[in-house]
N, CA, C and O of each residue as an XYZ file, in Angstrom:
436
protein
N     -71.110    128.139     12.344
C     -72.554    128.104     12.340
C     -73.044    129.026     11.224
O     -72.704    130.198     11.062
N     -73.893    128.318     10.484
C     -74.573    129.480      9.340
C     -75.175    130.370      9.892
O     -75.688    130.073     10.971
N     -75.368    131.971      9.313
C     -76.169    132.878      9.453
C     -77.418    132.434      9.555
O     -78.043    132.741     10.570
N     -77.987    131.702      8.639
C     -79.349    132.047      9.326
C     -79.531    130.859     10.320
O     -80.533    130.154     10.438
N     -78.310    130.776     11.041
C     -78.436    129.751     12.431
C     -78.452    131.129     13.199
O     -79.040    130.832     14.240
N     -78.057    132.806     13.289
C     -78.015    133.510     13.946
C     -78.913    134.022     14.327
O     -79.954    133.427     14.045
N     -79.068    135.225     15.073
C     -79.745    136.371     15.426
C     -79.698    137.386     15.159
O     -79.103    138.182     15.885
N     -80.357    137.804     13.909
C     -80.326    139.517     13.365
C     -80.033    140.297     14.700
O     -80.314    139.899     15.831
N     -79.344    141.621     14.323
C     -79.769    142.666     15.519
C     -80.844    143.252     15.766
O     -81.008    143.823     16.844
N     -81.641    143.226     14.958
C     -82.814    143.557     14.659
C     -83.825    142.798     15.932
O     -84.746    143.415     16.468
N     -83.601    141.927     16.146
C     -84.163    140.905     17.051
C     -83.676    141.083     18.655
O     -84.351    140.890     19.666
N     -82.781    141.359     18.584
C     -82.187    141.676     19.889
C     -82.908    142.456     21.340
O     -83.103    142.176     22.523
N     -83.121    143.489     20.479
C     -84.270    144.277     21.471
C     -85.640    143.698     21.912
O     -86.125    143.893     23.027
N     -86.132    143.070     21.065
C     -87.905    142.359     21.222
C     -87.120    141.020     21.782
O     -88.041    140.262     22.087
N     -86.097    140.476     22.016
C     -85.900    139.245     23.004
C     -85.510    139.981     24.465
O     -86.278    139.914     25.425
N     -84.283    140.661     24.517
C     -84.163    141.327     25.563
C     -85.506    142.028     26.532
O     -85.509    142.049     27.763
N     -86.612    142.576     25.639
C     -87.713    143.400     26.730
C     -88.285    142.015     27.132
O     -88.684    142.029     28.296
N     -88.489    140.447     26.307
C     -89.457    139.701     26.985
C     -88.637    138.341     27.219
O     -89.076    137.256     26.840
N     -87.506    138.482     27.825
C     -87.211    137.339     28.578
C     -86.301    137.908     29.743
O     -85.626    138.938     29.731
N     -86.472    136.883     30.846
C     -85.532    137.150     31.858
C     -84.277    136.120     31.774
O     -84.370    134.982     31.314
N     -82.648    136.916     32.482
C     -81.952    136.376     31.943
C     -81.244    135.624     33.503
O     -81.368    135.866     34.704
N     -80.347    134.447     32.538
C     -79.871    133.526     33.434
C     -77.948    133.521     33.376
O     -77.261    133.446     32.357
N     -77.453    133.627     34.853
C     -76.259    133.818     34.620
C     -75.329    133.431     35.477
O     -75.568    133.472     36.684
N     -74.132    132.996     34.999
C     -73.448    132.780     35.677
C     -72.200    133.750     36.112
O     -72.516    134.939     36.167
N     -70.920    133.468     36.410
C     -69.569    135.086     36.738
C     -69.128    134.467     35.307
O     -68.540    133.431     34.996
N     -69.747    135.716     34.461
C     -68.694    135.934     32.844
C     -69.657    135.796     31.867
O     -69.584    136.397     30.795
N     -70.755    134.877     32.227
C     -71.405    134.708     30.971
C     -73.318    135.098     31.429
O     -73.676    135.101     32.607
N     -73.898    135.268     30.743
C     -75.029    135.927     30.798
C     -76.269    135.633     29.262
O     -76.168    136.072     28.117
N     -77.164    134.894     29.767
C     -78.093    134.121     28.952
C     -79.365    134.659     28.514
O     -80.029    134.602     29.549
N     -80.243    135.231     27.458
C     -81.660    135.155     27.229
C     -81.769    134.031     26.467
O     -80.842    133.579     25.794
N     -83.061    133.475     26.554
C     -83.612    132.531     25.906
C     -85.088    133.057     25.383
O     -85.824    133.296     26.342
N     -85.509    133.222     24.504
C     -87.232    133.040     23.769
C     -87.473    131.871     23.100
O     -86.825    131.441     22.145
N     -88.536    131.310     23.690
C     -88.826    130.448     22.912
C     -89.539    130.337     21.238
O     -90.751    130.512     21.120
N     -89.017    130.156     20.494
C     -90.002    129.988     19.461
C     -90.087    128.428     18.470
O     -90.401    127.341     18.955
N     -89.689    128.690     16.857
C     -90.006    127.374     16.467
C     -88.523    127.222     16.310
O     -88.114    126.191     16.842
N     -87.748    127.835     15.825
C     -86.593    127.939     15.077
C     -85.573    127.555     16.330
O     -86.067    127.343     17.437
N     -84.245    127.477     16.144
C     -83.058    127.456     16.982
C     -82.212    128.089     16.280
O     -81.811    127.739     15.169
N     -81.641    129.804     17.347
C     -81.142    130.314     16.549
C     -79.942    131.204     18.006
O     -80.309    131.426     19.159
N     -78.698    131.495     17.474
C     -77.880    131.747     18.401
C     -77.132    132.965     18.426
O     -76.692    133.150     17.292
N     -76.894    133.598     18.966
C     -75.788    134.520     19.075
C     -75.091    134.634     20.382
O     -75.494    134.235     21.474
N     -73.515    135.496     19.976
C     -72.838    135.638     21.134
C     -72.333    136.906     20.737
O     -71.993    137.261     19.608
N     -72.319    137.860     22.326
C     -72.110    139.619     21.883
C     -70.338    139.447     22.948
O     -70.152    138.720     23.924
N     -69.783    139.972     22.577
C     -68.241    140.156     23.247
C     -68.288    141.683     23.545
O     -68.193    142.462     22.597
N     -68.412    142.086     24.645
C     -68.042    143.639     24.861
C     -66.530    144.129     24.836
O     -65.683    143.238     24.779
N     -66.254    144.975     24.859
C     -64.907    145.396     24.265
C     -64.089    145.162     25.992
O     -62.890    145.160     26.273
N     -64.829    145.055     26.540
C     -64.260    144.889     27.850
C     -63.630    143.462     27.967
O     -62.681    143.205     28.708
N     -64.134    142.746     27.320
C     -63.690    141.378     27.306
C     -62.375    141.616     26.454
O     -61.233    141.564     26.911
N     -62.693    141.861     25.253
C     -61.391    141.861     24.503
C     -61.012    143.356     23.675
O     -61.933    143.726     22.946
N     -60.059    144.061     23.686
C     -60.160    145.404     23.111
C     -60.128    145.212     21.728
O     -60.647    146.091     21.040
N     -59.599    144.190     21.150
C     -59.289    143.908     19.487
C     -60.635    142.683     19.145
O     -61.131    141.714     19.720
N     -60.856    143.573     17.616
C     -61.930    142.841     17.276
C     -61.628    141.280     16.865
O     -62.499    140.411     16.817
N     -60.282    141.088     16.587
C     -60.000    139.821     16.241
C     -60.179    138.503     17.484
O     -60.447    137.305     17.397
N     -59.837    139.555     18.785
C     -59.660    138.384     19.985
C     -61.232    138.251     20.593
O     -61.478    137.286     21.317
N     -62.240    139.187     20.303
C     -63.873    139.943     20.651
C     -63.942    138.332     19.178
O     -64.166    137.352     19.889
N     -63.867    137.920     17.977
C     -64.141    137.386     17.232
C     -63.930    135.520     17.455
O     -64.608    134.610     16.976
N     -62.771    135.465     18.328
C     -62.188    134.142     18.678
C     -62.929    133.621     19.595
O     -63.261    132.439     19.503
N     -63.485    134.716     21.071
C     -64.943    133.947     21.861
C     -65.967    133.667     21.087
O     -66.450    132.541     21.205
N     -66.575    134.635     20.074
C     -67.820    134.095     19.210
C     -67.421    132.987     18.549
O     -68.283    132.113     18.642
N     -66.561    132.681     17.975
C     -66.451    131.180     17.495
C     -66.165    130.416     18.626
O     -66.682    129.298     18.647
N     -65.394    130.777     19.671
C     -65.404    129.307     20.505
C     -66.907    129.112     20.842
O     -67.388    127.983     20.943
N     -67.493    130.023     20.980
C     -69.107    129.726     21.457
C     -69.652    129.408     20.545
O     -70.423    128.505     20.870
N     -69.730    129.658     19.355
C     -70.535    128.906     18.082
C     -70.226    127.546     18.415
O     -71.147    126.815     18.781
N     -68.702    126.977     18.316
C     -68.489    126.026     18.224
C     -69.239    125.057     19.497
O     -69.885    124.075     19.129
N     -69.141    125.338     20.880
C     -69.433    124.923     21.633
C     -71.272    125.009     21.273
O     -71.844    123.994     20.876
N     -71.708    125.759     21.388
C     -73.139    125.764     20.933
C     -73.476    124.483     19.687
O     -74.078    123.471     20.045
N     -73.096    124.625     18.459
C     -73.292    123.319     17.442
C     -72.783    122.111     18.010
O     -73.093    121.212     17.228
N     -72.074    121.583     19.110
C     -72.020    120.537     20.124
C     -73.160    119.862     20.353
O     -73.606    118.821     19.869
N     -73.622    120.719     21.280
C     -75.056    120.942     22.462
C     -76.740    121.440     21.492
O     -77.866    121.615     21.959
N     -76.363    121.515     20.382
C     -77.757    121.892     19.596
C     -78.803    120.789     19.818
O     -79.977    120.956     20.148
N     -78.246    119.777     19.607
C     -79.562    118.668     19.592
C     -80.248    118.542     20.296
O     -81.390    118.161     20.036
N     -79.671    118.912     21.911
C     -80.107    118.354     22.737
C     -81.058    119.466     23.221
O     -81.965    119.261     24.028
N     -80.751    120.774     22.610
C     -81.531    122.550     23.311
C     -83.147    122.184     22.709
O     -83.484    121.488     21.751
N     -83.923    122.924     23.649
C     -85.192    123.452     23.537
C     -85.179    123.989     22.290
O     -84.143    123.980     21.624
N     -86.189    124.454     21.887
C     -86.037    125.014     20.145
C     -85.907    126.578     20.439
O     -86.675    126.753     21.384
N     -85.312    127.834     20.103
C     -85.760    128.830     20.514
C     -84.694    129.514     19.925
O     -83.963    129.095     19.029
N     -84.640    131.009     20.705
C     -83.878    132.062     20.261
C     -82.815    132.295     21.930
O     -83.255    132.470     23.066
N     -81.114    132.192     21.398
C     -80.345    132.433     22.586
C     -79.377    133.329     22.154
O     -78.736    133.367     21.104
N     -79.375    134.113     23.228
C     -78.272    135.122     23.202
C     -77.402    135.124     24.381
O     -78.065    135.238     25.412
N     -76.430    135.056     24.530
C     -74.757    134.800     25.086
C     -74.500    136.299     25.080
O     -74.391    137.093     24.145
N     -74.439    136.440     26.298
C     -73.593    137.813     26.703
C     -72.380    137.472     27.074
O     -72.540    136.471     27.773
N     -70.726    137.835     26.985
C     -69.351    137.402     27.608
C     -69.594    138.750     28.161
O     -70.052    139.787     27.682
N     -69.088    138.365     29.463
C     -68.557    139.453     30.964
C     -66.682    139.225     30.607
O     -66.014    138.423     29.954
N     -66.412    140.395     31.435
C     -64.930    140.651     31.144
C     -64.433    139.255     32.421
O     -63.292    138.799     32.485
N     -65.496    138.844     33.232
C     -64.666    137.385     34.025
C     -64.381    136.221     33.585
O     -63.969    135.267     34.246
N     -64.748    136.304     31.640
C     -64.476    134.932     31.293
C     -63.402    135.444     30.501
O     -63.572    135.323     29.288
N     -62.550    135.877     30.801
C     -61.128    136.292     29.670
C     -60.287    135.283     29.686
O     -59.690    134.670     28.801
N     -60.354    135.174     31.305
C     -58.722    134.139     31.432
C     -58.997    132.689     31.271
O     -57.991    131.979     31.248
N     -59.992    132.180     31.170
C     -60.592    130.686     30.941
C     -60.080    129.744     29.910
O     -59.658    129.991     28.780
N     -60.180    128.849     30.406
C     -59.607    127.794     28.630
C     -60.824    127.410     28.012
O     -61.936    127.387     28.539
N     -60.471    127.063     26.664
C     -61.906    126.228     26.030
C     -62.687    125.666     26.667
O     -63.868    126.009     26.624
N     -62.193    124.472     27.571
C     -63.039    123.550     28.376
C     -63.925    124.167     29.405
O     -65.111    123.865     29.540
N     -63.306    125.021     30.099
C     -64.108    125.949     30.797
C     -65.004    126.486     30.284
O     -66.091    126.258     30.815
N     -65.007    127.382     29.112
C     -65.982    128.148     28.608
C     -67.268    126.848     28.060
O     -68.483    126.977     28.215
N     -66.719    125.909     27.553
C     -67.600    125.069     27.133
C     -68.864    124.428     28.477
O     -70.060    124.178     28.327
N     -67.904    124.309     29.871
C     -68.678    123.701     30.955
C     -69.799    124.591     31.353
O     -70.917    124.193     31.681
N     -69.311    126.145     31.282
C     -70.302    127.624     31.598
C     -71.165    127.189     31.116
O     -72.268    127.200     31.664
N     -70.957    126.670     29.950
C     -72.218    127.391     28.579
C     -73.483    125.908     29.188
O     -74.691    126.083     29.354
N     -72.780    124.644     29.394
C     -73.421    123.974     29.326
C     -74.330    123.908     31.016
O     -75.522    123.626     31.140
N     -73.590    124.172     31.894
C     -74.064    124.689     33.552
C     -75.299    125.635     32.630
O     -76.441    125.295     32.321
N     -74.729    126.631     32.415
C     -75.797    127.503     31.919
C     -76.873    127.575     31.632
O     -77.773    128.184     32.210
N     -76.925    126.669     30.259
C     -78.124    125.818     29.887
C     -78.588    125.230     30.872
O     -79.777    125.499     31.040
N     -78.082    124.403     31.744
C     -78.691    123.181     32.691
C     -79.557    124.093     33.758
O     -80.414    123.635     34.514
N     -79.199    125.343     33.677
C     -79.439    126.064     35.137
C     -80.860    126.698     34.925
O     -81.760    126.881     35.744
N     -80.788    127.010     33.431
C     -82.164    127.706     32.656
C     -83.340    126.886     32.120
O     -84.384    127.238     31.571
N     -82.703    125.317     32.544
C     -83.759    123.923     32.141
C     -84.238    124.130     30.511
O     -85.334    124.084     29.952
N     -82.943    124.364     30.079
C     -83.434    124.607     28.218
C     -82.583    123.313     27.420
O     -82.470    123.251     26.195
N     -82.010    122.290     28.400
C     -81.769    121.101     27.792
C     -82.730    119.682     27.671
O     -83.409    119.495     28.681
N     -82.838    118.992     26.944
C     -83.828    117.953     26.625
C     -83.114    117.016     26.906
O     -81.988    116.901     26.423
N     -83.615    116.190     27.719
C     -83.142    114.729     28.537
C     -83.824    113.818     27.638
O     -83.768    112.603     27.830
């Protein structure tokens, strides 16, 4: 996913004070709405101690995210990983993300 498909850090704080978040065991959602569609995913070290394996969830979630873009609300999302999605396979992490979405009604039918 290109950068400016992301979320500065800069942004992080002014989404976090004005949205409430949606979650499931491992993964953890804000959404703001605005015009743009723009994504990030944060890996705490608890999930993975090496930045390389903390680097392999953000791409499986990019990847899974540019899937599911068409169909998202337009806005700003941020992906928190909990240390309960370690042991999961792709497919799994991909079903979270998309439950996830479904649960926060930020998909377009």
């Amino acid at each position: 996913m290109p950068g400016t498909n992301r979320v500065p850090r800069a942004l992080f704080s002014e989404v976090l004070k004005k949205t409430k978040p949606y979650s499931l065991p491992g993964l953890r959602l804000r959404f703001y709405p605005n015009k743009t569609l723009k994504s990030s995913f944060a890996v705490s070290l608890r999930v993975a101690k090496k930045a390389t394996e903390r680097n392999i969830w953000k791409r499986r979630g990019y990847s899974v995210f540019r899937k599911i873009q068409n169909k998202l609300k337009k806005g700003t999302y941020l992906f928190f990983l909990q240390p309960e999605i370690k042991n999961i396979s792709f497919a799994e992490f991909e079903n979270k993300i998309t439950l996830l979405l479904q649960k926060a009604n930020l998909i377009n039918e």
